[in-house]
N, CA, C and O atoms as CSV, one atom per row, in Angstrom:
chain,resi,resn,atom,element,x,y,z
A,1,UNK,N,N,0.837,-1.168,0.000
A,1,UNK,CA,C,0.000,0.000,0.000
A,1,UNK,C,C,0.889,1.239,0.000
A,1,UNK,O,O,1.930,1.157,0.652
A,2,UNK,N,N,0.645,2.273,-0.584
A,2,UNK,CA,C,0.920,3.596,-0.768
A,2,UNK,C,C,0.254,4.341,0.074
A,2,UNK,O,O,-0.945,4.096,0.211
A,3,UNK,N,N,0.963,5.601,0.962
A,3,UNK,CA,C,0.270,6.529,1.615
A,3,UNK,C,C,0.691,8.237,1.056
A,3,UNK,O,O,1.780,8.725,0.757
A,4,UNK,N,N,-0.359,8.682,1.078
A,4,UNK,CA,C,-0.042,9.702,0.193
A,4,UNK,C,C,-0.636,10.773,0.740
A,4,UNK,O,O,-1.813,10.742,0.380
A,5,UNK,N,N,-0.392,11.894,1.564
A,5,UNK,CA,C,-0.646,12.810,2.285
A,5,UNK,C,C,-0.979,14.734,1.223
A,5,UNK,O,O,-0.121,15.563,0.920
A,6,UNK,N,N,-1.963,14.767,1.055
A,6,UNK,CA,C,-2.660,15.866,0.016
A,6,UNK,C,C,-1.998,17.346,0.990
A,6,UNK,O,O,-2.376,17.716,2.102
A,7,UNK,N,N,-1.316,17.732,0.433
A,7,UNK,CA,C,-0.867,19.124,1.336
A,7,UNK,C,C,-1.362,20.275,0.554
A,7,UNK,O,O,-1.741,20.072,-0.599
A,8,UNK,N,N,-1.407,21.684,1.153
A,8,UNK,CA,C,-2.002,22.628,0.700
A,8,UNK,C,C,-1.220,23.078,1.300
A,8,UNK,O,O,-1.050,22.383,2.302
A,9,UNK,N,N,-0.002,24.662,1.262
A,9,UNK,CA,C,0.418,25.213,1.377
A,9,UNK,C,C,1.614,23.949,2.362
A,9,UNK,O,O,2.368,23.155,1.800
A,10,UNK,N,N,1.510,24.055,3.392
A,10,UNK,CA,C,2.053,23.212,4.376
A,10,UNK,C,C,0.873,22.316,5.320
A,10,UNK,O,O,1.167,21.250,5.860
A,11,UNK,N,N,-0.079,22.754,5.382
A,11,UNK,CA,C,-1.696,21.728,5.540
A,11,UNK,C,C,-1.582,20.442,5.411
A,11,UNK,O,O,-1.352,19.991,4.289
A,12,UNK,N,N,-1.707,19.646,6.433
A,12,UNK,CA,C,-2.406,18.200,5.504
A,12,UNK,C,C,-3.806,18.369,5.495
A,12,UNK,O,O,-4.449,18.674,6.499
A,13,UNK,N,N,-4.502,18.092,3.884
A,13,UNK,CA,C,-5.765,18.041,4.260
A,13,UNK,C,C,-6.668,16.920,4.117
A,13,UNK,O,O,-7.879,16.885,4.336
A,14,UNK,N,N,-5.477,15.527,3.505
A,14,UNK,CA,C,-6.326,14.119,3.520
A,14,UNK,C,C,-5.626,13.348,3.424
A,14,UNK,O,O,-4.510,13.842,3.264
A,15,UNK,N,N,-5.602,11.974,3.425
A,15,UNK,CA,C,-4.726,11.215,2.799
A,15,UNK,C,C,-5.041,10.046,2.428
A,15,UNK,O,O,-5.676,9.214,3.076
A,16,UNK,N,N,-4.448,9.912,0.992
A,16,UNK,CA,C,-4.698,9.017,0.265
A,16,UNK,C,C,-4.057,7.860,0.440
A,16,UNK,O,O,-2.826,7.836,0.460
A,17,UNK,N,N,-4.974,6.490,0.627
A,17,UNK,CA,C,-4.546,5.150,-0.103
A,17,UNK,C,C,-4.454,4.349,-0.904
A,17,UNK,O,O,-5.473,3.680,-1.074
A,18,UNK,N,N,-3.236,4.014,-1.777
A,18,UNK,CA,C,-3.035,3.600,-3.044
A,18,UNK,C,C,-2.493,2.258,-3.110
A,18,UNK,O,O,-1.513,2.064,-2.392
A,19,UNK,N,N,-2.921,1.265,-3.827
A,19,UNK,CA,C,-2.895,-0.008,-3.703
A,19,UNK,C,C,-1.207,-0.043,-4.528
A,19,UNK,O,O,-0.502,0.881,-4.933
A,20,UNK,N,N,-1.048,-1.230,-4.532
A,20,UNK,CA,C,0.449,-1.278,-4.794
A,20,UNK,C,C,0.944,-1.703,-6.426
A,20,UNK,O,O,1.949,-2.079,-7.029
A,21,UNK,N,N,-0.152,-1.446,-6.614
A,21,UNK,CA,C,-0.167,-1.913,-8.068
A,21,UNK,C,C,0.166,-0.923,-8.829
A,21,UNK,O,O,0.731,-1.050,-9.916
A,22,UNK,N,N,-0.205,0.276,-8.239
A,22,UNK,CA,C,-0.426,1.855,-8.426
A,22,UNK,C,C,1.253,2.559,-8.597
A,22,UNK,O,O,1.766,3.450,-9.273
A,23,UNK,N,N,1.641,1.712,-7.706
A,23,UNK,CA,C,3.473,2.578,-7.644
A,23,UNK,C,C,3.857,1.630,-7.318
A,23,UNK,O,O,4.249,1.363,-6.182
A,24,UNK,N,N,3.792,0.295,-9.076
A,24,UNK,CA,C,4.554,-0.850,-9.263
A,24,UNK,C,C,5.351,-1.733,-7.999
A,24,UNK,O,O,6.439,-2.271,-8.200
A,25,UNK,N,N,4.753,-1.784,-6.885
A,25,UNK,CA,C,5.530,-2.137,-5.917
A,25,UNK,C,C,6.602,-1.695,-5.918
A,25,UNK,O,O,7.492,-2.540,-6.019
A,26,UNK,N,N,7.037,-0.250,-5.815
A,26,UNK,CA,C,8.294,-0.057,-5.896
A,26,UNK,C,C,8.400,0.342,-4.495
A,26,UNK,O,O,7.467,1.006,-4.045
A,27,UNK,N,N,9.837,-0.087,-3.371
A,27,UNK,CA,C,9.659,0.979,-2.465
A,27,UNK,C,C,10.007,1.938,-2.219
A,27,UNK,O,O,10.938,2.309,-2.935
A,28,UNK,N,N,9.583,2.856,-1.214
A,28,UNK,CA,C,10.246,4.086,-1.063
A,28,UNK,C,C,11.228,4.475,-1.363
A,28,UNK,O,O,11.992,3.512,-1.417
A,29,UNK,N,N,11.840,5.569,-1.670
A,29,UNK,CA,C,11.626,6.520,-2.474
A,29,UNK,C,C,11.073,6.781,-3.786
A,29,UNK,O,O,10.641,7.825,-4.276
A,30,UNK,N,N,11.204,5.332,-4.359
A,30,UNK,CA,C,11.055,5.212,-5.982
A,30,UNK,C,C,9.705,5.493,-6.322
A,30,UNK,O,O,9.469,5.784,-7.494
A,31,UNK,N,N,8.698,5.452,-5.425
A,31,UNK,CA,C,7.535,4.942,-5.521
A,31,UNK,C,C,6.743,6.199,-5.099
A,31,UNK,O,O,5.518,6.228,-5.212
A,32,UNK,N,N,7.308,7.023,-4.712
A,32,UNK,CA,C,6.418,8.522,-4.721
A,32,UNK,C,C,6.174,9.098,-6.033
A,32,UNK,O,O,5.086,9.615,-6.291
A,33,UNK,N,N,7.444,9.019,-7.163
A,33,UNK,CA,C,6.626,9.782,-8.143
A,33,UNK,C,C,5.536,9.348,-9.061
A,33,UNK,O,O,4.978,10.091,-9.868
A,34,UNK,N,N,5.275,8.066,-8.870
A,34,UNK,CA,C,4.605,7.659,-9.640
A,34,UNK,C,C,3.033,7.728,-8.880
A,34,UNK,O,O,2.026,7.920,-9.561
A,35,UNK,N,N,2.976,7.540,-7.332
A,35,UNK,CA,C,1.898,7.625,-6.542
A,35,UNK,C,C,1.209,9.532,-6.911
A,35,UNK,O,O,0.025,9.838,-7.058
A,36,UNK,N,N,2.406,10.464,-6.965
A,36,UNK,CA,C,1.928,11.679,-7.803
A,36,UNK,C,C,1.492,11.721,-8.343
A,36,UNK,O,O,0.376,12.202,-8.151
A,37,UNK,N,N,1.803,11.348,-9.405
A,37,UNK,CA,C,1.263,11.080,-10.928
A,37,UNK,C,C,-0.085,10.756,-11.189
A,37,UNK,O,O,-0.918,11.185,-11.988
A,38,UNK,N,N,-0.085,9.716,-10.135
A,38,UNK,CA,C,-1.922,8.752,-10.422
A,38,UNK,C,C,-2.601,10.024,-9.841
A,38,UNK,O,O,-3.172,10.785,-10.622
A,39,UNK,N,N,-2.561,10.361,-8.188
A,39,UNK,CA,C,-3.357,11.502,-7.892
A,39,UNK,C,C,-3.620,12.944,-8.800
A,39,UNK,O,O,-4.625,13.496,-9.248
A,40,UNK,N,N,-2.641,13.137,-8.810
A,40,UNK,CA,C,-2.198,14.337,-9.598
A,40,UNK,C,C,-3.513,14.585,-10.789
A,40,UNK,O,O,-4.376,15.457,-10.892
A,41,UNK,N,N,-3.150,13.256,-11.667
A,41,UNK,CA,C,-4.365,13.569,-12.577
A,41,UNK,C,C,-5.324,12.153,-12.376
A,41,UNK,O,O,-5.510,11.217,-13.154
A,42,UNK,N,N,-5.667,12.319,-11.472
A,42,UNK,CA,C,-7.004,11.813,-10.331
A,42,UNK,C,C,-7.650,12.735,-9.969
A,42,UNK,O,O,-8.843,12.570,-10.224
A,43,UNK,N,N,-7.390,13.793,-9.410
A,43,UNK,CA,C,-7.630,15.406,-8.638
A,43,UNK,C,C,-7.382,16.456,-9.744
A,43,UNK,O,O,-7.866,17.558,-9.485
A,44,UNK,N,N,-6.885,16.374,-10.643
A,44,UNK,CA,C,-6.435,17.602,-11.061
A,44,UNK,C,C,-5.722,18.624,-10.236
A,44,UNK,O,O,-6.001,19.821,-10.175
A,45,UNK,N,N,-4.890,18.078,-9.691
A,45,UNK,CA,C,-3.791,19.065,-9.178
A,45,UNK,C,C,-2.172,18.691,-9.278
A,45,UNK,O,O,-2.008,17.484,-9.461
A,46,UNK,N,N,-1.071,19.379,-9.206
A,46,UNK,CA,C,-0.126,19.373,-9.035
A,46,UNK,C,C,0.511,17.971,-8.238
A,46,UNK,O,O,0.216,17.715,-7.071
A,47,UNK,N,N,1.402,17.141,-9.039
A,47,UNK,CA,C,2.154,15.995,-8.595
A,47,UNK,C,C,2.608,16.909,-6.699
A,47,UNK,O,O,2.256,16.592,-5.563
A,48,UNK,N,N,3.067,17.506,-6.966
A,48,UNK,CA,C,3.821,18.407,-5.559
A,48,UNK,C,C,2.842,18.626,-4.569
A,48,UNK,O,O,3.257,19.075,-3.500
A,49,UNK,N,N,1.794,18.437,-4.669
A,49,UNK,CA,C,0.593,18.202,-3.553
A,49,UNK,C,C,0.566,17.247,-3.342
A,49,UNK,O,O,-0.392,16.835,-2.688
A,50,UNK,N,N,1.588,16.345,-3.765
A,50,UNK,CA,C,0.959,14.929,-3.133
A,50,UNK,C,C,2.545,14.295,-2.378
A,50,UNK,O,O,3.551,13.919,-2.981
A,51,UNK,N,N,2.293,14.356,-0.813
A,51,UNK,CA,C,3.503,13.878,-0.332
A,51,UNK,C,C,3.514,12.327,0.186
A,51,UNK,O,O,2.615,12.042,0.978
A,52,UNK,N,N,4.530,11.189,-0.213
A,52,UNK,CA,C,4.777,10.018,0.289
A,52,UNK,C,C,4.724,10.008,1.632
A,52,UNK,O,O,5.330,10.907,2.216
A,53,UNK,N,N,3.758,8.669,2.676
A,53,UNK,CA,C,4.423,8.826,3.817
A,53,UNK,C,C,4.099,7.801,4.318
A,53,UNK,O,O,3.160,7.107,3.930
A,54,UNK,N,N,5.005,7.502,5.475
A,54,UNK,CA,C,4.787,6.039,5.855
A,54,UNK,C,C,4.124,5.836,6.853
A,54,UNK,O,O,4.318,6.657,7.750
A,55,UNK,N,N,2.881,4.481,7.205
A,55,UNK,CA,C,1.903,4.558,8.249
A,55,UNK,C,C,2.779,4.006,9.643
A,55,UNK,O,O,2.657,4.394,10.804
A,56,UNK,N,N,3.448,3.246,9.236
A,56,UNK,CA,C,4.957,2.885,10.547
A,56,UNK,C,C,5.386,4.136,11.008
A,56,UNK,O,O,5.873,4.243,12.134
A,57,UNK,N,N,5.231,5.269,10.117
A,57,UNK,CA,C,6.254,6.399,10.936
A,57,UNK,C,C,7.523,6.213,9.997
A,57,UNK,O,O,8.117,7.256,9.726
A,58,UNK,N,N,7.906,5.310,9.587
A,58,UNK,CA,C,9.710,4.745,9.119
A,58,UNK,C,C,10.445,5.858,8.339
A,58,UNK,O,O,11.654,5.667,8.211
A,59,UNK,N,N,10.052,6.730,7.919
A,59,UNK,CA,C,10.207,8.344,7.347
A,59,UNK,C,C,8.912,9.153,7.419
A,59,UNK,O,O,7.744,8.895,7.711
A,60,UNK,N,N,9.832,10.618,6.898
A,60,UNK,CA,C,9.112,11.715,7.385
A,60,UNK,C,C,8.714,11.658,8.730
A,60,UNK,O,O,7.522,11.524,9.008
A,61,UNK,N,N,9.375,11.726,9.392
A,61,UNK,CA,C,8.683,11.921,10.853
A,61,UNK,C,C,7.777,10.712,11.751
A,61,UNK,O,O,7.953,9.998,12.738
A,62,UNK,N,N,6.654,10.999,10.680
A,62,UNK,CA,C,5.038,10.314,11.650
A,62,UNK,C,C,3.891,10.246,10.212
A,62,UNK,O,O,4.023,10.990,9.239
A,63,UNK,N,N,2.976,9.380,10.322
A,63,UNK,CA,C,2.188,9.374,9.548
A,63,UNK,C,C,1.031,10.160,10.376
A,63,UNK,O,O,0.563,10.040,11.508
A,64,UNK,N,N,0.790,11.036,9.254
A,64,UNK,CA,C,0.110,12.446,9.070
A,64,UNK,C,C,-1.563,12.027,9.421
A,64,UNK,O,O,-2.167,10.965,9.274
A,65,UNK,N,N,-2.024,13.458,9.984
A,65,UNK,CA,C,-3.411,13.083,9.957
A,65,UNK,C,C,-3.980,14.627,9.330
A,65,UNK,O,O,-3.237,15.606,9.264
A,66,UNK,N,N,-4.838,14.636,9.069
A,66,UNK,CA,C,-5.927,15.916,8.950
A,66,UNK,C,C,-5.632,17.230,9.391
A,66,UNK,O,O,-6.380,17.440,10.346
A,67,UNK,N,N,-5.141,17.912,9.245
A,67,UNK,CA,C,-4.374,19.593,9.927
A,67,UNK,C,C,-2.571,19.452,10.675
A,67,UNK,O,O,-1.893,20.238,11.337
A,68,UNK,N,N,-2.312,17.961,10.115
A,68,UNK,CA,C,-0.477,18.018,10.310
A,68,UNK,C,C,0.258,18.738,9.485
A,68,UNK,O,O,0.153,18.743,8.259
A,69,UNK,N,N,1.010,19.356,10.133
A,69,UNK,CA,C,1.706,20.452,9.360
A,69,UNK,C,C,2.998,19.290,8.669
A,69,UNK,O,O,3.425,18.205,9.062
A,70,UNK,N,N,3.322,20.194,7.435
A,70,UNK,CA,C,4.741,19.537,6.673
A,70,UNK,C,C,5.709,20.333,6.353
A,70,UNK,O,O,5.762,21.032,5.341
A,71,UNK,N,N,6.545,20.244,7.251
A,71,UNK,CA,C,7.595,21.712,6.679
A,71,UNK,C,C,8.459,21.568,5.535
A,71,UNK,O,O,9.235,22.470,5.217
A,72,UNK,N,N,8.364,20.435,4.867
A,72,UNK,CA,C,9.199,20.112,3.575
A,72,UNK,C,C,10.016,18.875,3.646
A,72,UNK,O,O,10.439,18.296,2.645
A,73,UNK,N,N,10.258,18.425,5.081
A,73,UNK,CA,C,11.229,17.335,5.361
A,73,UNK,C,C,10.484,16.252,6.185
A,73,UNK,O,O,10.494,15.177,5.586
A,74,UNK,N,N,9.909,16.214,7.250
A,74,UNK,CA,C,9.138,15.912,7.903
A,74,UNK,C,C,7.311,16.366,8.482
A,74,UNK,O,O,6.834,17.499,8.422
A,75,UNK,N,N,6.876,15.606,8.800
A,75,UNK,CA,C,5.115,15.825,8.882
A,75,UNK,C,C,5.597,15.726,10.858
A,75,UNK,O,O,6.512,15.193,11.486
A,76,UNK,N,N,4.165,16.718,11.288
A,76,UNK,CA,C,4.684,16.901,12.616
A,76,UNK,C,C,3.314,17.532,12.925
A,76,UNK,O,O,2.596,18.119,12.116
A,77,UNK,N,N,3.027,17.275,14.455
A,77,UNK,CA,C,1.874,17.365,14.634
A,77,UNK,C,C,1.090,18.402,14.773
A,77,UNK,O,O,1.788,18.994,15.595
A,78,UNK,N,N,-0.065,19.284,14.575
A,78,UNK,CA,C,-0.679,20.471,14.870
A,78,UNK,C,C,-0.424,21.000,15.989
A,78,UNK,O,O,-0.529,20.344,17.026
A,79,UNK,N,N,-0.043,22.280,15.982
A,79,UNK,CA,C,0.261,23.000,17.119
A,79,UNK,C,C,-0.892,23.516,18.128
A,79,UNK,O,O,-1.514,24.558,17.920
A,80,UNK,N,N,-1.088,22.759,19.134
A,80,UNK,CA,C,-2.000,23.044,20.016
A,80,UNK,C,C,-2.230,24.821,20.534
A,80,UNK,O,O,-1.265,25.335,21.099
A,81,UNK,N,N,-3.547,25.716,20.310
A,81,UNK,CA,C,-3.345,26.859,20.844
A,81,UNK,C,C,-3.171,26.351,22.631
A,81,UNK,O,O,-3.334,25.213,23.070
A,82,UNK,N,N,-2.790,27.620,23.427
A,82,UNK,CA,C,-2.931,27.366,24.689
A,82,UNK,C,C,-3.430,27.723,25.029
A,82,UNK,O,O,-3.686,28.863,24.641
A,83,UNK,N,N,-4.101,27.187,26.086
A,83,UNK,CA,C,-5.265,27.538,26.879
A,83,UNK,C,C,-5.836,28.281,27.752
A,83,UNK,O,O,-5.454,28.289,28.922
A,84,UNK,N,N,-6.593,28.838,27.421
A,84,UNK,CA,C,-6.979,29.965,28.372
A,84,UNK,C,C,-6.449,29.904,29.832
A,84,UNK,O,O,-6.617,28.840,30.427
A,85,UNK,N,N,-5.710,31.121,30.599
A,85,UNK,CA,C,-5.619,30.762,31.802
A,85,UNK,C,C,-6.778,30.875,32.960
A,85,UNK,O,O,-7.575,31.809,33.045
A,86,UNK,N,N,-6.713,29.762,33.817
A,86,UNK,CA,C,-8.001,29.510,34.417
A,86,UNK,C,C,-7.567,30.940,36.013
A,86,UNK,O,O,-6.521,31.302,36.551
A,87,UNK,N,N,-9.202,31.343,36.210
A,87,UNK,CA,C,-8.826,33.006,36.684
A,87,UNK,C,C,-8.238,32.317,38.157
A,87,UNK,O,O,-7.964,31.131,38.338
A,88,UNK,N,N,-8.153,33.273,38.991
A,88,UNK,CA,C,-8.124,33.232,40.507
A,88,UNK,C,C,-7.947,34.306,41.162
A,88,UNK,O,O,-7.633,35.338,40.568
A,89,UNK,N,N,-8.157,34.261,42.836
A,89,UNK,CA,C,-8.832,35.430,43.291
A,89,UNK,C,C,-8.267,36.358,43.152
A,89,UNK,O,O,-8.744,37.415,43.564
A,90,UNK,N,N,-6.994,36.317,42.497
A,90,UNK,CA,C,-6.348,37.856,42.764
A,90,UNK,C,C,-6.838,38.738,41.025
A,90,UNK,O,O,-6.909,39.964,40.940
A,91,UNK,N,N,-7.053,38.000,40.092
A,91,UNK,CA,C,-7.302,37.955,38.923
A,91,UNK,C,C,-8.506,39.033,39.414
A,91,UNK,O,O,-8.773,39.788,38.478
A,92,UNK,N,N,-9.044,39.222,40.225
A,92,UNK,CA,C,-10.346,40.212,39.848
A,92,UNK,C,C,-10.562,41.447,40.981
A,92,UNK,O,O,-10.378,41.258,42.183
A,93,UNK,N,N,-10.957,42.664,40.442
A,93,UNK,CA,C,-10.405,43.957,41.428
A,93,UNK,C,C,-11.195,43.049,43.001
A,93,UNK,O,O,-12.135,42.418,43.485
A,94,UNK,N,N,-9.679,43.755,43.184
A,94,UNK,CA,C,-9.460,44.179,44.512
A,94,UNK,C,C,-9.415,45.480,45.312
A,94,UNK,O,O,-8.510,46.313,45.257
A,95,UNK,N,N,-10.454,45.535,46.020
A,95,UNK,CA,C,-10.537,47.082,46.992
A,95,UNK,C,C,-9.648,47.129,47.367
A,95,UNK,O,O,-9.060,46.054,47.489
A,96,UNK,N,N,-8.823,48.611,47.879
A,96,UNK,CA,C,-7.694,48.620,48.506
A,96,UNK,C,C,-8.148,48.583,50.375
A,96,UNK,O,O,-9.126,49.218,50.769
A,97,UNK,N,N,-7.694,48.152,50.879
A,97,UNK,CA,C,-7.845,48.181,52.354
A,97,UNK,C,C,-8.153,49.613,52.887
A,97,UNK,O,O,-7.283,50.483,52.852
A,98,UNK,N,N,-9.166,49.803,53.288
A,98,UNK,CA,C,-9.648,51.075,53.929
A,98,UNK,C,C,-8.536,51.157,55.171
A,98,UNK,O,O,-8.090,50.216,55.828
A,99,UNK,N,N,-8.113,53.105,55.329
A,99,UNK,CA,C,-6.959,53.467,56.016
A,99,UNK,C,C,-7.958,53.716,57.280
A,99,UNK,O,O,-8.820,54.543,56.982
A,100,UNK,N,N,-8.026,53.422,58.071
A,100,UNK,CA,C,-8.675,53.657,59.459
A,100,UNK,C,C,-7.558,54.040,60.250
A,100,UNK,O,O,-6.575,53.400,60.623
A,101,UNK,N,N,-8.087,55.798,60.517
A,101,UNK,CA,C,-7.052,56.498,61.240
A,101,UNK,C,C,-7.699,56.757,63.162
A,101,UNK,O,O,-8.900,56.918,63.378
A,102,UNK,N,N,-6.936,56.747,64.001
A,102,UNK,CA,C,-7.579,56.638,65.197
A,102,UNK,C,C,-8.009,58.029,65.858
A,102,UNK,O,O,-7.176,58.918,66.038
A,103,UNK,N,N,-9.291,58.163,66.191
A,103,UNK,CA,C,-9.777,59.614,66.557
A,103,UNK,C,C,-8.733,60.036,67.398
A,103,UNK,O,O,-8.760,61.161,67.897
């Protein structure tokens, strides 16, 4: 089987599985350009949208899911925003201590 990760700018936005018949049983490396090729004009888009990757992990990094970023060398996982910080009591006005002066 062929895994074939659809990128958009640096995006993953799907990924394709391609039987092995598809990229002559060749293995990796040999076997990406031809897995291009089929998508490529499958989709009508650009061979270069279509990145090789392995479901072991065994290159590129990690096998990709749905919003994994690809910086050109490796696939790596979405960057979590962080999370709101949770409040506490000092987080919200505070009166200043009334000055009580002695008659």
């Amino acid at each position: 089987m062929g895994y074939f990760a659809h990128v958009t700018e640096t995006i993953v936005n799907e990924v394709h599985v391609l039987a092995d018949g598809v990229t002559d049983d060749l293995p990796f490396p040999e076997s990406e350009p031809l897995g291009q090729t089929f998508l490529a004009d499958l989709w009508g888009d650009t061979p270069q949208s279509y990145v090789e990757c392995s479901i072991e992990g065994a290159y590129r990094g990690c096998y990709p899911g749905v919003g994994y970023i690809w910086d050109g060398t490796i696939f790596a996982p979405p960057v979590e925003p962080e999370p709101d910080p949770v409040p506490t009591p000092d987080d919200y006005t505070v009166q200043p201590e009334p000055v009580i002066e002695a008659p």
